[in-house]
C-alpha positions, -999 to +999 in steps of 0.1 A: +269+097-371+292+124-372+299+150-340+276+180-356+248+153-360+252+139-323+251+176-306+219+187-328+202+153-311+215+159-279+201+195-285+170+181-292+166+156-262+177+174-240+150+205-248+121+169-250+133+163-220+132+195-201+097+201-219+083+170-198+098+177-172+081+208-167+050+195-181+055+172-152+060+197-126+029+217-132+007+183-131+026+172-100+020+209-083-015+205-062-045+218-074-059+247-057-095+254-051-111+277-068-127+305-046-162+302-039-180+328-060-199+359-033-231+352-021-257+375-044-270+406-022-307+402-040-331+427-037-362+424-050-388+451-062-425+454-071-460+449-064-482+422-045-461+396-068-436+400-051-446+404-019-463+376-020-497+383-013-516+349-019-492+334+000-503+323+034-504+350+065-485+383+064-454+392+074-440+423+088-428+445+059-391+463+060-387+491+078-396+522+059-425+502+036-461+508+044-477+485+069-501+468+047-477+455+021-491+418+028-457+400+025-454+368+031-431+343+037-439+325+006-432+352-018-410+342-045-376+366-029-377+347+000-381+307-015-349+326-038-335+340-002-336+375-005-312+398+011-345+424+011-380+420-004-397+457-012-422+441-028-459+461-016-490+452-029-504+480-051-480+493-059-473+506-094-443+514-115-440+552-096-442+535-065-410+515-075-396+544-082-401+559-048-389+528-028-358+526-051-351+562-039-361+555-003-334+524-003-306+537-028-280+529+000-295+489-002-296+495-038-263+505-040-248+471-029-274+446-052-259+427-077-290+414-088-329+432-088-359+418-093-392+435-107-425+426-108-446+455-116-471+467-147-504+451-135-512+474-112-504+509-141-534+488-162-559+480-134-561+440-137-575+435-105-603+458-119-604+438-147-602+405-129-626+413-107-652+430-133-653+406-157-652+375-130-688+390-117-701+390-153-682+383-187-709+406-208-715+433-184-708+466-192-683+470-162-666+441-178-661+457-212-651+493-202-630+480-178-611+460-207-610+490-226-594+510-201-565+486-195-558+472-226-564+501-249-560+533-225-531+524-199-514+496-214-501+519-243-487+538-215-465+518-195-434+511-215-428+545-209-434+542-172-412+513-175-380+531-191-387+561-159-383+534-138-360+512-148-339+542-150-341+549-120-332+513-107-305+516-124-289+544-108-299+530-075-282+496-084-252+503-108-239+471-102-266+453-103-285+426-130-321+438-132-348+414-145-382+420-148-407+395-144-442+387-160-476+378-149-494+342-150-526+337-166-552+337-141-575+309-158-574+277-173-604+273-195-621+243-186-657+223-184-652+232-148-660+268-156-699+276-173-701+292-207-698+325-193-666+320-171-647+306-202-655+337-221-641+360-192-610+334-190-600+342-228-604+375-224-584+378-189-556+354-203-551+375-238-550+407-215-519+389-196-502+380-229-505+417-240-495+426-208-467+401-205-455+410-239-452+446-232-431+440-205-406+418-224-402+445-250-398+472-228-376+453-206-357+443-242-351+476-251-340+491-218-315+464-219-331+442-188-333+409-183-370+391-180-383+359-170-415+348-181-437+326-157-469+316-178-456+285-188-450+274-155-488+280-145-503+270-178-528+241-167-528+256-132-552+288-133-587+296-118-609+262-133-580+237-135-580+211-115-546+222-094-549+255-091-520+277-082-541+307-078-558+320-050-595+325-063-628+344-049-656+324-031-677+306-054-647+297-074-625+284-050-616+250-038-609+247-001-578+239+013-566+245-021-569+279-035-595+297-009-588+327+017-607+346+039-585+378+027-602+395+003-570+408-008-555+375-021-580+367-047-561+364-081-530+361-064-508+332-067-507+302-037-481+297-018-472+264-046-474+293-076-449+311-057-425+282-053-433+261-084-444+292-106-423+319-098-397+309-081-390+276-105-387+302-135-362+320-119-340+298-109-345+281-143-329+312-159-302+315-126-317+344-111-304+357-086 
């Protein structure tokens, strides 16, 4: 082996060498932690939803919210911990609006906003309530036609005003819209009649629940859907994780003396419903 041969495999070895040795170094170093990722300020937004209305006894609302927003502690923000719920029962996509502008320094800071809102614009409870009394009444049909054909055409565009606005409020913030569950199973536990105003309440939440995917698609929000969660626990199933009125109620299990919880998930909807959805798709 001559001398040019011996210094070009010295060169070599000596650059292996130094190549493992700082491979070496940097697995001998100790690891560092990585920092813990900020705690999500979560504000959450909309009607009786997510208030939590259903739920068990009221709460007191925030500060600046009307007295009767029938929070409760069972509400889906608060099993997700909150930073604020605004959630107010009847409140409808304007009314959003409002407490978005009433709370814009909150807003500000969110870096993620929930919002369940669109039943009230279309008058379920009417609906719900209507049709519940009697599936082939009159009052039953118009009130059908008024949400589904009248007001439900309307409300992507009340859903772009307000998402707009929510986004200004929160310009930091991932907003995600929520749906509605189907308030009835259809069962032998309901008669003829009751079935009949199941269907038609359930197809009324799909088109409902579909409206607010799109317009929450083409606003560029996020949504979470929560009817497969309740499927097999509506009104008539035999685990019902909605608060029904008397005469279809079961007590201890979905009864209240508030009038103003019937249709309104329990406080097990909230937490295995709503609140399982969400943190299925990691919201907040």
């Amino acid at each position: 082996m001559n001398n040019l041969t011996i210094r070009r495999w010295s060169g070599r070895l000596a650059g292996a060498v130094a190549a493992i040795a700082l491979t070496a170094g940097f697995t001998a170093a100790p690891a560092t932690a990585a920092p813990a990722p900020p705690t999500p300020v979560y504000i959450a937004l909309g009607d009786s939803y997510a208030a939590g209305t259903g739920g068990g006894a009221y709460t007191a609302s925030a500060a600046g919210l009307p007295a009767a927003c029938l929070q409760t502690a069972a509400s889906y923000p608060a099993v997700r911990n909150a930073t604020m719920n605004l959630g107010c029962f009847g409140a409808k996509t304007t009314d959003v609006i409002d407490v978005a502008n009433g709370y814009s320094g909150v807003l500000a800071t969110a870096t993620v906003v929930t919002v369940t809102v669109g039943g009230n614009d279309i008058d379920t409870g009417q609906v719900a309530f209507a049709c519940t009394a009697s599936a082939s009444s009159p009052a039953c049909s118009a009130a059908l036609y008024n949400s589904v054909v009248v007001k439900l055409r309307e409300l992507p565009g009340k859903i772009k005003e307000m998402l707009t606005t929510v986004k200004s409020k929160a310009p930091n913030a991932r907003i995600v819209l929520t749906g509605y569950p189907r308030l009835f199973t259809v069962s032998a536990g309901l008669t003829a009649e009751q079935n009949q105003a199941a269907r038609s309440m359930n197809s009324a939440a799909d088109l409902l629940n579909a409206t607010i995917a799109f317009s929450a698609l083409v606003n560029r929000a996020g949504y979470v859907s929560v009817a497969d969660k309740f499927t097999g626990h509506g009104i008539g199933s035999a685990n019902p994780w909605i608060v029904a009125p008397a005469g279809l109620c079961s007590l201890a299990i979905n009864c209240s003396l508030s009038p103003f919880d019937a249709f309104h998930p329990t406080a097990t909807g909230y937490r295995d419903g709503y609140a399982a959805a969400l943190a299925a798709a990691r919201v907040p």
